[in-house]
Structure formats: structure tokens, C-alpha cells
PyMOL Python script that loads the backbone (N, CA, C, O; Angstrom):
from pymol import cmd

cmd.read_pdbstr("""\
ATOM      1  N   UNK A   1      42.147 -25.069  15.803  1.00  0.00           N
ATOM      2  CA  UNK A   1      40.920 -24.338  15.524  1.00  0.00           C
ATOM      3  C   UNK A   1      40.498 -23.515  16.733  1.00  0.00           C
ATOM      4  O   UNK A   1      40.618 -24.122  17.797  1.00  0.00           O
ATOM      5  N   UNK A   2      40.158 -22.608  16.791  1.00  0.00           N
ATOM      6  CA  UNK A   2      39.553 -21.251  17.619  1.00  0.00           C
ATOM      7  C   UNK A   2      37.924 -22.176  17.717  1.00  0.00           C
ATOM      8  O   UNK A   2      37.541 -23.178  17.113  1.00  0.00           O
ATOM      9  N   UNK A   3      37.289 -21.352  18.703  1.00  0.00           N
ATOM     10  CA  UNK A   3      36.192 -21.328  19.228  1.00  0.00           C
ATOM     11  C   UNK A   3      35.401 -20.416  19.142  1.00  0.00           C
ATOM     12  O   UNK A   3      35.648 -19.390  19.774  1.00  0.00           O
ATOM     13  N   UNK A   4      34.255 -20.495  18.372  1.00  0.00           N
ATOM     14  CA  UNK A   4      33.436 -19.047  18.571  1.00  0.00           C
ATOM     15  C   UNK A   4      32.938 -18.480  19.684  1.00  0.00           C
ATOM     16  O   UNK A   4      33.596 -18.806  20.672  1.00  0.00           O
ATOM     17  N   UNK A   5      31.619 -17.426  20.026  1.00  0.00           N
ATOM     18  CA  UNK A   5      31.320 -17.410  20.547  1.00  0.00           C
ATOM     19  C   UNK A   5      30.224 -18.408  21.520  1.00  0.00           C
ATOM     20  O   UNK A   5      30.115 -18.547  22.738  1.00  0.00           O
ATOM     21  N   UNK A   6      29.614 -18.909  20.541  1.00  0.00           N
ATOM     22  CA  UNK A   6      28.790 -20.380  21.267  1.00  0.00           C
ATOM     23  C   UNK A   6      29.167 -21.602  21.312  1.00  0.00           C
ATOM     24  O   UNK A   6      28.422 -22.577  21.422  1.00  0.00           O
ATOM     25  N   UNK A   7      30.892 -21.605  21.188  1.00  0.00           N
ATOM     26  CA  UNK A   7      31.285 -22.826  21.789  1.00  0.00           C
ATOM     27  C   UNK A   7      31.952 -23.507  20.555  1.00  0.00           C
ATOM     28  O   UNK A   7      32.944 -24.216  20.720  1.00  0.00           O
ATOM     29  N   UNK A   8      31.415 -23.297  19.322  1.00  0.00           N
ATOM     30  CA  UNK A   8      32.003 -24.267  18.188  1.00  0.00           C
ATOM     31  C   UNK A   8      32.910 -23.728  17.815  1.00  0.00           C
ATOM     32  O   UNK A   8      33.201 -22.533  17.769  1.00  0.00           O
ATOM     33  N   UNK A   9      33.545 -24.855  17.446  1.00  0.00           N
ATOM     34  CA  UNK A   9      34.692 -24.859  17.059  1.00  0.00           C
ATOM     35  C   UNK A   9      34.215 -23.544  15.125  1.00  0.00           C
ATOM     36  O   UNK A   9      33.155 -23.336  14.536  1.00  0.00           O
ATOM     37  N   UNK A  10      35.569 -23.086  14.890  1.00  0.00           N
ATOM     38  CA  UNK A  10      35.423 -22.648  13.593  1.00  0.00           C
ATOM     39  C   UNK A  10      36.889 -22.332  13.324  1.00  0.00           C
ATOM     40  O   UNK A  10      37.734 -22.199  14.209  1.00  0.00           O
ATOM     41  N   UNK A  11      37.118 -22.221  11.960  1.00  0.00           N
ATOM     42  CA  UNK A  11      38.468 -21.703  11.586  1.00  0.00           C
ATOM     43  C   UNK A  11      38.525 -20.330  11.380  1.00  0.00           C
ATOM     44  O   UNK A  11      37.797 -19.765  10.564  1.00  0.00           O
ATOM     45  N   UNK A  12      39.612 -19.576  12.293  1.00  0.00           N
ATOM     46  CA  UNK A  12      39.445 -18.302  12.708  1.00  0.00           C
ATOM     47  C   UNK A  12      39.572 -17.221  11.381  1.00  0.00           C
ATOM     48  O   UNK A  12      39.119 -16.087  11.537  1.00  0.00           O
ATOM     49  N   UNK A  13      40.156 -17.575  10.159  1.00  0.00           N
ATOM     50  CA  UNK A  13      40.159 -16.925   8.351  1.00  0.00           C
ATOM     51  C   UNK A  13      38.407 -17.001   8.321  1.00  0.00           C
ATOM     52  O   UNK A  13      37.814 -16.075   7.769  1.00  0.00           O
ATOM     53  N   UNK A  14      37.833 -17.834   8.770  1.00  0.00           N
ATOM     54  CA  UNK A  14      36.662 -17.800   8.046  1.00  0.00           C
ATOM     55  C   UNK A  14      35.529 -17.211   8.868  1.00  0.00           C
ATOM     56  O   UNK A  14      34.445 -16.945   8.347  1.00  0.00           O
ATOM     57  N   UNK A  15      35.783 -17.009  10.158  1.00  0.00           N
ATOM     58  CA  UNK A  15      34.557 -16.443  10.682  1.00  0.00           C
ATOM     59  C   UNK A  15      34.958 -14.773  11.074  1.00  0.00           C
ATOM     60  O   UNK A  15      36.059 -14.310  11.371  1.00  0.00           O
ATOM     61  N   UNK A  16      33.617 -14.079  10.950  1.00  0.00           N
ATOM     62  CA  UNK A  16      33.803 -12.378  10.863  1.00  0.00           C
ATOM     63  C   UNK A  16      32.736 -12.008  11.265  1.00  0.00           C
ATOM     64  O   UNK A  16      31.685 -12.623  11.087  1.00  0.00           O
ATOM     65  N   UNK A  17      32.909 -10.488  12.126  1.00  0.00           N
ATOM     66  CA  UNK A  17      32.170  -9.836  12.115  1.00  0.00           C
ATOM     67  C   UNK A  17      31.998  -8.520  11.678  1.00  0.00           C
ATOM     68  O   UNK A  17      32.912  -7.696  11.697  1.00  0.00           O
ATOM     69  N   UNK A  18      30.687  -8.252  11.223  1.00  0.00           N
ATOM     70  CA  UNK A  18      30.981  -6.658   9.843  1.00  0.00           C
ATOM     71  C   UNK A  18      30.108  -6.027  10.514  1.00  0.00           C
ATOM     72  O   UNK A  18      29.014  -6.588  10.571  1.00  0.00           O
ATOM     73  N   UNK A  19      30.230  -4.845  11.157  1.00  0.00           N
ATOM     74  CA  UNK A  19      29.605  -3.711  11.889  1.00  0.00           C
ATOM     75  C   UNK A  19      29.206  -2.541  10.881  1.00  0.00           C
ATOM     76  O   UNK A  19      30.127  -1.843  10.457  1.00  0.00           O
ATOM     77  N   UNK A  20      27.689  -2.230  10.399  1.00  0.00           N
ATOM     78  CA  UNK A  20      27.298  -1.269   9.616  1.00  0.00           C
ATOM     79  C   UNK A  20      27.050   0.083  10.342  1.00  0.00           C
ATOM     80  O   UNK A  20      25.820   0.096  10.281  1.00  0.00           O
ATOM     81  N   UNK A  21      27.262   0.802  10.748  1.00  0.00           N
ATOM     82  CA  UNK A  21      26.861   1.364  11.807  1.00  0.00           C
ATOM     83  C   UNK A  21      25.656   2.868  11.106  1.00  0.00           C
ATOM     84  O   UNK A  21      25.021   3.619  11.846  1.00  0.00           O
ATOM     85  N   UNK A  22      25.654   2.931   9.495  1.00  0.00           N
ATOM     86  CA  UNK A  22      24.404   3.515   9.251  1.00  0.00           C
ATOM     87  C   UNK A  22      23.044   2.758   9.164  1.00  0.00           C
ATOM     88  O   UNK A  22      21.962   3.285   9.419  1.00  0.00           O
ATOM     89  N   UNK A  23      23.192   1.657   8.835  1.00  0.00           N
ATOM     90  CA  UNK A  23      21.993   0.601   9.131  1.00  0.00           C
ATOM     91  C   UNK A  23      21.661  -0.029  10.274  1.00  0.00           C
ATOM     92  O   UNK A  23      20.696  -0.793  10.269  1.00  0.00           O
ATOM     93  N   UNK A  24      22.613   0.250  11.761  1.00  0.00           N
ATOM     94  CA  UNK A  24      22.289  -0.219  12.486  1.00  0.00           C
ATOM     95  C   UNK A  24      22.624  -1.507  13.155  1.00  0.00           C
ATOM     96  O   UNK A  24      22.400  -1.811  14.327  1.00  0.00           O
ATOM     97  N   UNK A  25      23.295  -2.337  12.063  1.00  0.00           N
ATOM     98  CA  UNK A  25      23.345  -3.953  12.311  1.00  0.00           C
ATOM     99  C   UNK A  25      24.951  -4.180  12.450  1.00  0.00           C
ATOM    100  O   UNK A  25      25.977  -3.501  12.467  1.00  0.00           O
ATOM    101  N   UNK A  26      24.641  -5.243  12.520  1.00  0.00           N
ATOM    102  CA  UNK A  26      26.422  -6.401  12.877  1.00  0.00           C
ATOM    103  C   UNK A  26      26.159  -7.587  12.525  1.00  0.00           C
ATOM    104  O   UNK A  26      25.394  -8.348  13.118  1.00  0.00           O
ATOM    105  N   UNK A  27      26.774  -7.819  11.542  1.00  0.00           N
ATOM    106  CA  UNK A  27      26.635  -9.436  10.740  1.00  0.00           C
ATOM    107  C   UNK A  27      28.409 -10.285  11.388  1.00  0.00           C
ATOM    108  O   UNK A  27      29.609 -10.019  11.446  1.00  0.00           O
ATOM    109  N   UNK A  28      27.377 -11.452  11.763  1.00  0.00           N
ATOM    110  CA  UNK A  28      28.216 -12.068  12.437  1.00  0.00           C
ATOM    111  C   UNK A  28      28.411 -13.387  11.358  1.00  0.00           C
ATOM    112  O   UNK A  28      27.665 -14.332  11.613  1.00  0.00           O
ATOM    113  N   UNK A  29      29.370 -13.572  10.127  1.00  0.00           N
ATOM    114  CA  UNK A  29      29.212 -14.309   8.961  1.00  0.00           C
ATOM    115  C   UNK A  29      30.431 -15.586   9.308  1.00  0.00           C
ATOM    116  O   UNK A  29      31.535 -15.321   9.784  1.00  0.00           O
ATOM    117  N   UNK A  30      29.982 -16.939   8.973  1.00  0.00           N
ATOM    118  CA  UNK A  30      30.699 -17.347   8.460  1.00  0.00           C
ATOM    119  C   UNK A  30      31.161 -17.591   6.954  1.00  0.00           C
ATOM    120  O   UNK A  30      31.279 -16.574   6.271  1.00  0.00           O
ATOM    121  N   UNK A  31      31.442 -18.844   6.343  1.00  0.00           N
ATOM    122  CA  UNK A  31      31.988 -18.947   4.872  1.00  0.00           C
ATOM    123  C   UNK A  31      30.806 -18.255   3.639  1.00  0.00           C
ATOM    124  O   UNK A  31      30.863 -17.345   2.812  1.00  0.00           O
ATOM    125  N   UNK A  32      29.722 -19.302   4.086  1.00  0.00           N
ATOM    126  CA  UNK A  32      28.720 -18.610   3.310  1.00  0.00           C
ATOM    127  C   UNK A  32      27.504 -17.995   3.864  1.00  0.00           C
ATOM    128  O   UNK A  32      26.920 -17.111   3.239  1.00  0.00           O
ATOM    129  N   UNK A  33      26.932 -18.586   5.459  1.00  0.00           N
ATOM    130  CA  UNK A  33      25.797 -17.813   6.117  1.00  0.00           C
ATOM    131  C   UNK A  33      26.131 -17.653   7.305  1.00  0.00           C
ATOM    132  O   UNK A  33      26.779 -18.338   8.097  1.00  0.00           O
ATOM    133  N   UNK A  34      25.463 -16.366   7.377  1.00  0.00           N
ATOM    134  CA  UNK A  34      25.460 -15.331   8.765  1.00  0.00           C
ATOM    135  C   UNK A  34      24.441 -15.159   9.114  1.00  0.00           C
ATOM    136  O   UNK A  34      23.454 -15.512   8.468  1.00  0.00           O
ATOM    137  N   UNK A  35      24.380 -14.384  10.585  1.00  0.00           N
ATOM    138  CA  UNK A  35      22.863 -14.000  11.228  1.00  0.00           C
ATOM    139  C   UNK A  35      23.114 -12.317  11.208  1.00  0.00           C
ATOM    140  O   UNK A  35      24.079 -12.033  11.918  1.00  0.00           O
ATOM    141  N   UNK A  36      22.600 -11.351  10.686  1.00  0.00           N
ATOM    142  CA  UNK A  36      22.544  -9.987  10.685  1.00  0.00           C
ATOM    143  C   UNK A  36      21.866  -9.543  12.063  1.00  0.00           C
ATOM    144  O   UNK A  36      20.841 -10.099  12.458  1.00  0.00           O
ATOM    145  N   UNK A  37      22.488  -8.515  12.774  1.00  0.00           N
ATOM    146  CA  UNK A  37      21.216  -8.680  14.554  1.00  0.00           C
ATOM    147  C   UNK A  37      21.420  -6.957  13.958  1.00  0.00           C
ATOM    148  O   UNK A  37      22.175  -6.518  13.090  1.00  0.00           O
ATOM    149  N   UNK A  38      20.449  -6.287  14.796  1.00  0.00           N
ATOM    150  CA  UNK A  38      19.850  -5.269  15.127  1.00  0.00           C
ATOM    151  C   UNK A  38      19.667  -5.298  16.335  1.00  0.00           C
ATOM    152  O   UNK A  38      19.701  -6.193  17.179  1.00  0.00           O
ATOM    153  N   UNK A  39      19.420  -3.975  16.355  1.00  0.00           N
ATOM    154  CA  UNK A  39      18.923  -4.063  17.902  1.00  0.00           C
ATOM    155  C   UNK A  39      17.158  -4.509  18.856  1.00  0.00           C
ATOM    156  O   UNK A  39      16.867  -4.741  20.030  1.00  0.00           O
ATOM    157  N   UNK A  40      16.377  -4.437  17.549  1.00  0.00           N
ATOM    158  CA  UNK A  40      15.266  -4.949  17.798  1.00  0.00           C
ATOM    159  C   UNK A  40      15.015  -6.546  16.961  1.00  0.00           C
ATOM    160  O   UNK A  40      13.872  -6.996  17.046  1.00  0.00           O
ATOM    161  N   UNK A  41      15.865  -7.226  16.320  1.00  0.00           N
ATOM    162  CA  UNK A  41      15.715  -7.687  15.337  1.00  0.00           C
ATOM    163  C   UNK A  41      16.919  -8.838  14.754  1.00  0.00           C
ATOM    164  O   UNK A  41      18.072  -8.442  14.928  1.00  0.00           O
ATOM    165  N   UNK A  42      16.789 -10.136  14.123  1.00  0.00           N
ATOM    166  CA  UNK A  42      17.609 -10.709  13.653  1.00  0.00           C
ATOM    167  C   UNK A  42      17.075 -11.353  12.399  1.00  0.00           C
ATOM    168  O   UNK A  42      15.942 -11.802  12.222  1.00  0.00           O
ATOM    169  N   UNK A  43      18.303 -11.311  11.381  1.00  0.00           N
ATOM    170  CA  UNK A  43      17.828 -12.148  10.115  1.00  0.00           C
ATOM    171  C   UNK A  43      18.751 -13.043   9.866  1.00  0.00           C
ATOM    172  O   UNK A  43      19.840 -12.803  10.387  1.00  0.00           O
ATOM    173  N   UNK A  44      18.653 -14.203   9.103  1.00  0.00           N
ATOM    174  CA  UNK A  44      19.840 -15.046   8.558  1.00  0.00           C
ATOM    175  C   UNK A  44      20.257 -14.236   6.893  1.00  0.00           C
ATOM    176  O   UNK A  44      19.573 -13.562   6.122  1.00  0.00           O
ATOM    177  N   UNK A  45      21.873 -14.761   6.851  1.00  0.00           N
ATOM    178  CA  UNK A  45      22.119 -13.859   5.865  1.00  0.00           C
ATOM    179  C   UNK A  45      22.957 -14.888   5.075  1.00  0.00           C
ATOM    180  O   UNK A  45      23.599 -15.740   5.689  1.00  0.00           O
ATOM    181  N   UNK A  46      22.966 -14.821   3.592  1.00  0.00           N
ATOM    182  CA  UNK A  46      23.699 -15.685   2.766  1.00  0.00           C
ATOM    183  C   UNK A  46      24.941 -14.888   1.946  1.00  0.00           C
ATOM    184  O   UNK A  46      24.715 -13.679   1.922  1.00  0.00           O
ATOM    185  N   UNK A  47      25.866 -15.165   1.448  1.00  0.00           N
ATOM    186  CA  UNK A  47      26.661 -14.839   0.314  1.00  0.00           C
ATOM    187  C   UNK A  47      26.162 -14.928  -0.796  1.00  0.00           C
ATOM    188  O   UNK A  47      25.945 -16.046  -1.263  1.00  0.00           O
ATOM    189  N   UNK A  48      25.794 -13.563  -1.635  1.00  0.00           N
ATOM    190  CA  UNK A  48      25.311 -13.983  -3.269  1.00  0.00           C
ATOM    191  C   UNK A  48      25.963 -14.770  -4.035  1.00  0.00           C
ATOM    192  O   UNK A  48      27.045 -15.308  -3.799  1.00  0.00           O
ATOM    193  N   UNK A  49      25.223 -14.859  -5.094  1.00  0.00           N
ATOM    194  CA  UNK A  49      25.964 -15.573  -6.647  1.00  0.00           C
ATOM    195  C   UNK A  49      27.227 -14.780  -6.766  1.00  0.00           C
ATOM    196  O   UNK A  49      28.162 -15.531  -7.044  1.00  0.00           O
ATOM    197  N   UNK A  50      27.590 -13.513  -6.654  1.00  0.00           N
ATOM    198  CA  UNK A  50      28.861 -13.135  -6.834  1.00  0.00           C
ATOM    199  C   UNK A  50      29.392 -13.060  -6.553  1.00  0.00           C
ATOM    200  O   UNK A  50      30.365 -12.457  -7.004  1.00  0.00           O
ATOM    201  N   UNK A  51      29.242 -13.939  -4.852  1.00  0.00           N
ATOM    202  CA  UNK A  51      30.291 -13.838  -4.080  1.00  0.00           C
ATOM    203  C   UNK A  51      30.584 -12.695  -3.333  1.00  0.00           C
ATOM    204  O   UNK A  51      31.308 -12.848  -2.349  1.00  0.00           O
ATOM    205  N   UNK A  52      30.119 -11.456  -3.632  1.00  0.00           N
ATOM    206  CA  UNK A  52      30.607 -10.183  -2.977  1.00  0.00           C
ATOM    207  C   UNK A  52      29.410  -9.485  -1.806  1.00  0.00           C
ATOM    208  O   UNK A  52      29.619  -8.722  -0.863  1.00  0.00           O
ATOM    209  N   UNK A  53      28.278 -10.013  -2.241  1.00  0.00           N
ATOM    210  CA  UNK A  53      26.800  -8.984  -1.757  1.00  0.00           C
ATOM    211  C   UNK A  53      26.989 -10.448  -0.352  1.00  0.00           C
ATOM    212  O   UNK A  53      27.466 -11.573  -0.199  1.00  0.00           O
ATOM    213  N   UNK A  54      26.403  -9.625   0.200  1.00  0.00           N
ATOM    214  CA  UNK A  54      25.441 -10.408   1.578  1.00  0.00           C
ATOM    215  C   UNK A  54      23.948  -9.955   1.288  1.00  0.00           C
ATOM    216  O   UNK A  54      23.577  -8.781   1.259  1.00  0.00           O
ATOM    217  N   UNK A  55      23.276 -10.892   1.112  1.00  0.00           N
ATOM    218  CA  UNK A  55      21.745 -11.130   1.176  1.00  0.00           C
ATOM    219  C   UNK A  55      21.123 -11.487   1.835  1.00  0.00           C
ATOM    220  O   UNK A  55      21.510 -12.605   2.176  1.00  0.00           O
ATOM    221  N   UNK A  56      19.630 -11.002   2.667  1.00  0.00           N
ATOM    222  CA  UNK A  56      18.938 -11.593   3.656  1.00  0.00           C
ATOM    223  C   UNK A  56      18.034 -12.805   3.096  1.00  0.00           C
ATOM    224  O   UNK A  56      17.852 -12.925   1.885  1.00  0.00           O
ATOM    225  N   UNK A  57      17.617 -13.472   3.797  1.00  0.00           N
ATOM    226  CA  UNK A  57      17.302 -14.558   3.046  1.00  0.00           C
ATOM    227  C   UNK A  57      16.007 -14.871   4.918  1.00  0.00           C
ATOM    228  O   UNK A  57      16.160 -14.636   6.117  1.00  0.00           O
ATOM    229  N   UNK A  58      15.142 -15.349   4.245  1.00  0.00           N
ATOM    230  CA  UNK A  58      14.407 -15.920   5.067  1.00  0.00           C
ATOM    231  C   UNK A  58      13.444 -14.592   6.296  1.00  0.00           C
ATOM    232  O   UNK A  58      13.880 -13.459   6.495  1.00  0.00           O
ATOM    233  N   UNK A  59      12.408 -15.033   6.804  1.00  0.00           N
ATOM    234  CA  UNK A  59      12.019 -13.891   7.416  1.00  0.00           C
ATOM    235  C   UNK A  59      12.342 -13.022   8.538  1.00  0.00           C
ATOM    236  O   UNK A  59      13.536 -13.320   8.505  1.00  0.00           O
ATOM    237  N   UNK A  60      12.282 -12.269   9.419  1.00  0.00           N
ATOM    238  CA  UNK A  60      13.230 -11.697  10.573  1.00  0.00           C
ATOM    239  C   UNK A  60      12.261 -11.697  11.580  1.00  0.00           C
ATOM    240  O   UNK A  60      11.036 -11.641  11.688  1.00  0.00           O
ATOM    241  N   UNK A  61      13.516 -11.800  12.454  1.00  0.00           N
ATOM    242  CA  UNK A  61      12.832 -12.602  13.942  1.00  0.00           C
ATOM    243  C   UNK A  61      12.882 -11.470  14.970  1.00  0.00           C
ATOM    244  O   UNK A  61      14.041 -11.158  15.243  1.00  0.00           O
ATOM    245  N   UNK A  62      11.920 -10.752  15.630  1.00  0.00           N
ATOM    246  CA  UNK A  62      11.994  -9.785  16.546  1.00  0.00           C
ATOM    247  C   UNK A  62      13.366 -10.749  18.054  1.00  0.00           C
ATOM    248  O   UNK A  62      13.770 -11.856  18.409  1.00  0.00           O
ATOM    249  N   UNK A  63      13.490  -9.364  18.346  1.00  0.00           N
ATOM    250  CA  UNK A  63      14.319  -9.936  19.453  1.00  0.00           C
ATOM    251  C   UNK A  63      13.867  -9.150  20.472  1.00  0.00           C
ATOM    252  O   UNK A  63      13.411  -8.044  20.182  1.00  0.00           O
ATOM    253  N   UNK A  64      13.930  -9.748  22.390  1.00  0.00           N
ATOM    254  CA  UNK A  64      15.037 -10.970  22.724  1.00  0.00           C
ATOM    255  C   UNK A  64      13.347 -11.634  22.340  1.00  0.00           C
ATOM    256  O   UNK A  64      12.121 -11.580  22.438  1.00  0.00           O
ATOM    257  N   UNK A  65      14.879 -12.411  21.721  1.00  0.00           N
ATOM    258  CA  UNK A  65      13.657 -14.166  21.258  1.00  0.00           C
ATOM    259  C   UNK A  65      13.336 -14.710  23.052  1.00  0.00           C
ATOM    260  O   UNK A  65      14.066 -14.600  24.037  1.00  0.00           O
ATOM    261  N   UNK A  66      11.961 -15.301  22.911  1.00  0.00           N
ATOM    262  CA  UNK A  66      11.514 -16.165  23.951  1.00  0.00           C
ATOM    263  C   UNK A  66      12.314 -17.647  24.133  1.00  0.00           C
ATOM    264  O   UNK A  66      12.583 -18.669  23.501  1.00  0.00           O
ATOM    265  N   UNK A  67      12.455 -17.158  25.156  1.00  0.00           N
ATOM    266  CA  UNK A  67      13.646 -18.954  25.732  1.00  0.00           C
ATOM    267  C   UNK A  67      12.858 -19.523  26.818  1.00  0.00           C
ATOM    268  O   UNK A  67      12.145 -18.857  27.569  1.00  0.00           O
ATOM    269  N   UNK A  68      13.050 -21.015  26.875  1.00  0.00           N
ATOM    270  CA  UNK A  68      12.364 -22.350  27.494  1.00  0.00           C
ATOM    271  C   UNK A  68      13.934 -22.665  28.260  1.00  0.00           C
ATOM    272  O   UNK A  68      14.894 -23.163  27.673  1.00  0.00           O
ATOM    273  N   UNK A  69      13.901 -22.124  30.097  1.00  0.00           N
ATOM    274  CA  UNK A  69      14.437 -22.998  30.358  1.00  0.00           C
ATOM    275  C   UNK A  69      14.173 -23.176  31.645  1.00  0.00           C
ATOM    276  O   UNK A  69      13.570 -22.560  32.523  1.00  0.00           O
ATOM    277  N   UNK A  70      15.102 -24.718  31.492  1.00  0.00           N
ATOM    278  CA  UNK A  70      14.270 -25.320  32.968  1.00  0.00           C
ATOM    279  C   UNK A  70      14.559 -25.086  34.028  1.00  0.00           C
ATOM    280  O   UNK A  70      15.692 -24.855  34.450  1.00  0.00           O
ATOM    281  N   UNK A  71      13.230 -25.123  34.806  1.00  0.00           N
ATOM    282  CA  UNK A  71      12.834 -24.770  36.148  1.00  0.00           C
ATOM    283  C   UNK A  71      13.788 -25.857  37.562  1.00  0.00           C
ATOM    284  O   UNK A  71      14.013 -27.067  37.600  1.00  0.00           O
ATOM    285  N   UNK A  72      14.069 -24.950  38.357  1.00  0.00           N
ATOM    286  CA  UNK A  72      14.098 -25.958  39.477  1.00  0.00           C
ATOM    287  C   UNK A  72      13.259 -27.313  39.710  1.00  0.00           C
ATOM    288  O   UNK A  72      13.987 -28.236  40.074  1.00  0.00           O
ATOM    289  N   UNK A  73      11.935 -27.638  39.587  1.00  0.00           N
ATOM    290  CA  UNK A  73      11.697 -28.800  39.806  1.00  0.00           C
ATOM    291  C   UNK A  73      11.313 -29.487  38.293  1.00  0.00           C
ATOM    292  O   UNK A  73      10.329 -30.218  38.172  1.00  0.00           O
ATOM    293  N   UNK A  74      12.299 -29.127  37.055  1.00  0.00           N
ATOM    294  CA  UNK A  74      12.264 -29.506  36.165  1.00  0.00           C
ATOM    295  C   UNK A  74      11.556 -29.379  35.304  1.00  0.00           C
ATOM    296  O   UNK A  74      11.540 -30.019  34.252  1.00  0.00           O
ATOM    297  N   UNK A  75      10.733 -28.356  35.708  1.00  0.00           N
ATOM    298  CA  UNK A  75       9.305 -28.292  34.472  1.00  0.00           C
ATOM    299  C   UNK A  75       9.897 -26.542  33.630  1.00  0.00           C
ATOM    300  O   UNK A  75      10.642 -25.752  34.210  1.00  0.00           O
ATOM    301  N   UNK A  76       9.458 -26.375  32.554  1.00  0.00           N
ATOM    302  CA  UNK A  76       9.887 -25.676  31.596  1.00  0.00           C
ATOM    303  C   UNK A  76       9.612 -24.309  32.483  1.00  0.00           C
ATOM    304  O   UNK A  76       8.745 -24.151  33.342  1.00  0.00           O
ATOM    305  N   UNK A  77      10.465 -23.504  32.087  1.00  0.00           N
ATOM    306  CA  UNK A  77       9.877 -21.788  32.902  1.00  0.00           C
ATOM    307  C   UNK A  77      10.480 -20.751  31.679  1.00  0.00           C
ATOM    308  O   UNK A  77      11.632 -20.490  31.333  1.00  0.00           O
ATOM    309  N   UNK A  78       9.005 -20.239  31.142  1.00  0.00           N
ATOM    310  CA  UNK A  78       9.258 -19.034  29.455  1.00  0.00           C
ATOM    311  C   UNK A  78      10.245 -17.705  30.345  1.00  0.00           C
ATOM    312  O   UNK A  78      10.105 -17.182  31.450  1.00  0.00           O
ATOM    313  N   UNK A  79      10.945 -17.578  29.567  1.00  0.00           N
ATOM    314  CA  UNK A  79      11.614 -16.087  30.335  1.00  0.00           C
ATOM    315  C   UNK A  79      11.657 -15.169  29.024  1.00  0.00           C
ATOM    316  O   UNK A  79      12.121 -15.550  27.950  1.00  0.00           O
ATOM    317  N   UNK A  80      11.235 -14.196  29.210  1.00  0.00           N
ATOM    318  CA  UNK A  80      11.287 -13.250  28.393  1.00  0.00           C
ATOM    319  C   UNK A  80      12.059 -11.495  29.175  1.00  0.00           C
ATOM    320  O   UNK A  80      11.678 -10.914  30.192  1.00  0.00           O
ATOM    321  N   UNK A  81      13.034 -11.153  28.347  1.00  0.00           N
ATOM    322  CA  UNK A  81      13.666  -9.825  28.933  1.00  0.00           C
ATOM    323  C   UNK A  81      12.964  -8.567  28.737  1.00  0.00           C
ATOM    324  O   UNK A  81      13.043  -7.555  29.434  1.00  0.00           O
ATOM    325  N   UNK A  82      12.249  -8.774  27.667  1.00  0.00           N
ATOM    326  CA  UNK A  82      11.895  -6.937  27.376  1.00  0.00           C
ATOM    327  C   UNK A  82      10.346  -7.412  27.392  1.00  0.00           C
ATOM    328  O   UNK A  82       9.877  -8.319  26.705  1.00  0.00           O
ATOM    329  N   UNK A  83       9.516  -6.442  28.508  1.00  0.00           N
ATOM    330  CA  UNK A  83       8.301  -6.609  28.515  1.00  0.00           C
ATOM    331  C   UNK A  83       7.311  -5.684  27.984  1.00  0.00           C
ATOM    332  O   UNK A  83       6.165  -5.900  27.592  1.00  0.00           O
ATOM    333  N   UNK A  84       8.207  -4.259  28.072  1.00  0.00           N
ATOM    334  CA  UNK A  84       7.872  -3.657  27.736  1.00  0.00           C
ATOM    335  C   UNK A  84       7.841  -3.213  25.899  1.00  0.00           C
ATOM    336  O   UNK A  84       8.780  -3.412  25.128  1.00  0.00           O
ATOM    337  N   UNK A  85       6.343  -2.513  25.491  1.00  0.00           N
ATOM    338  CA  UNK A  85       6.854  -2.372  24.416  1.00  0.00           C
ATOM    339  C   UNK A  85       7.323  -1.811  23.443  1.00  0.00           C
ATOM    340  O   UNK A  85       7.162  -0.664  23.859  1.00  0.00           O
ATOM    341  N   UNK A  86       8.075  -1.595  21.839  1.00  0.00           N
ATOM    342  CA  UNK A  86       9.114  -1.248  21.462  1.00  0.00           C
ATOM    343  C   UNK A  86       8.630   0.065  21.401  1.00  0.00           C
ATOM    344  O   UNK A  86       9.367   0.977  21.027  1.00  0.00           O
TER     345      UNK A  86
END
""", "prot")
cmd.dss("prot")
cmd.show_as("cartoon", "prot")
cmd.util.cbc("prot")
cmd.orient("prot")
């Protein structure tokens, strides 16, 4: 088994990435759900009933998402990249 990008393991037939480049996005899918990113923006994405459509599913998350990580003397430190706004 191959390794994705964040480390897990996956079977390399089943994971893809589909670059739209009039909409902007790159769906990074496995068997049945993916995360669609933008450049301001991420959604989770499912396989329809027919098997053929990709559907967004659930609400969309501005990006860069806010991350918690820890500080030198162990206490939480928020880092955020883009301060400015969109």
C-alpha cells in the first residue's frame, strides 16, 4: 500500500486527484469521499447515487483554517497565515 499525503496508508487505484481549472478547485477523492479545496475555501465531497457526479455535501470551510499548536512551554499558541482580508 502507498501512502498519501498525510501519512495514511491508501490503495494507490483508489485515491485521486481531479483538477477543474474553470471552477477553480482540486478534489482530492478517495473511494467514495473527498475534500474539494479552492483557493479561499474547502468542502467535503461525496460520490452520488449514480456513481458518476461528485456532490458537495456539508457546509464550506473558509481557508487557512485556524490551527492550535503547541507552544514552547506547552501551552496552546492560535497561528493563523492570512491576516489580511480576502
Amino acid at each position: 500500500m502507498a501512502r498519501g499525503r498525510c501519512g495514511l496508508k491508501v490503495i494507490k487505484s483508489m485515491s485521486m486527484r481531479s483538477a477543474d481549472p474553470g471552477a477553480g478547485t482540486i478534489d482530492y477523492r478517495l473511494n467514495i469521499l473527498g475534500i474539494r479545496v479552492s483557493e479561499h475555501g474547502c468542502q467535503l465531497v461525496a460520490k452520488g447515487g449514480d456513481g458518476e457526479r461528485w456532490n458537495t455535501i456539508g457546509p464550506r470551510r473558509d481557508l487557512p483554517a485556524l490551527r492550535h499548536l503547541p507552544g514552547a512551554g506547552g501551552e496552546s499558541v492560535q497561528i493563523l497565515k492570512r491576516t489580511e482580508p480576502r
